[in-house]
C-alpha positions as CSV (number, residue, x, y, z in Angstrom):
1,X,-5.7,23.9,-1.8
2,X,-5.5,22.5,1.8
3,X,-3.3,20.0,2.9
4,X,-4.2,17.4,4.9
5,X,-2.3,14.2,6.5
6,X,-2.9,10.9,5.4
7,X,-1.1,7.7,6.7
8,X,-0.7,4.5,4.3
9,X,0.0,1.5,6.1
10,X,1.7,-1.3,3.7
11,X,-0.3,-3.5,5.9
12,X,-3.8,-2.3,5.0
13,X,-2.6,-2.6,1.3
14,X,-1.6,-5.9,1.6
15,X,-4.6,-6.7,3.3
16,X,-7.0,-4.9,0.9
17,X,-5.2,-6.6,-1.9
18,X,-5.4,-9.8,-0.2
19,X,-9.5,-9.3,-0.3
20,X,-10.0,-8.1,-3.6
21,X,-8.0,-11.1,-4.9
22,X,-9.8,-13.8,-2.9
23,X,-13.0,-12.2,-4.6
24,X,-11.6,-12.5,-8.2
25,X,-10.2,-16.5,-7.7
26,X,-6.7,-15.6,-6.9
27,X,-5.0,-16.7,-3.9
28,X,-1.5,-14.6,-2.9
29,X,1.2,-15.5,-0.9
30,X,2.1,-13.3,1.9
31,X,5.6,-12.4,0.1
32,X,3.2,-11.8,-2.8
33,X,0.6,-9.4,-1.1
34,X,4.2,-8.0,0.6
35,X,5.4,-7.5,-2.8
36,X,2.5,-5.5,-4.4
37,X,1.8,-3.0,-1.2
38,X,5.5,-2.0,-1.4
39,X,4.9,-1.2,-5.4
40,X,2.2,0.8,-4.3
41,X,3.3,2.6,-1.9
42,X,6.6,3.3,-4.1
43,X,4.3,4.3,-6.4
44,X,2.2,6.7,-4.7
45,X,5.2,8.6,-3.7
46,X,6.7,8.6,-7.6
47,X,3.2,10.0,-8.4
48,X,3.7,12.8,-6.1
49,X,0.0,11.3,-4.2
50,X,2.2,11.2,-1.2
51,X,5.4,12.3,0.6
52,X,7.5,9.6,2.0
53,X,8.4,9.8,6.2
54,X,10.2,7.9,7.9
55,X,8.9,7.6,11.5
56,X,11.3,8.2,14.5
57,X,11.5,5.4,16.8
């Protein structure tokens, strides 16, 4: 199987959840929306979906 290279940005999953709520009556807080894309992405990477990097500065 090929690999290929994906980036997840916390911010586009805060952001998407932020969207998808508004559309089903809920309105998040930031920390809220904060909250749930960092137990994505943690959850991603415990799922093996993707590898964790830290980017060099």
């Amino acid at each position: 199987m090929k690999e290929i290279e994906v980036f997840i940005d916390t911010d586009e999953i805060a952001d998407f959840f932020f969207h998808q709520l508004l559309k089903r009556g809920y309105v998040p807080t930031e920390e809220e929306l904060e909250e749930m894309a960092d137990i994505t992405f943690e959850y991603l990477v415990e799922k093996c979906i993707i590898d964790e990097e830290m980017e060099e500065d």
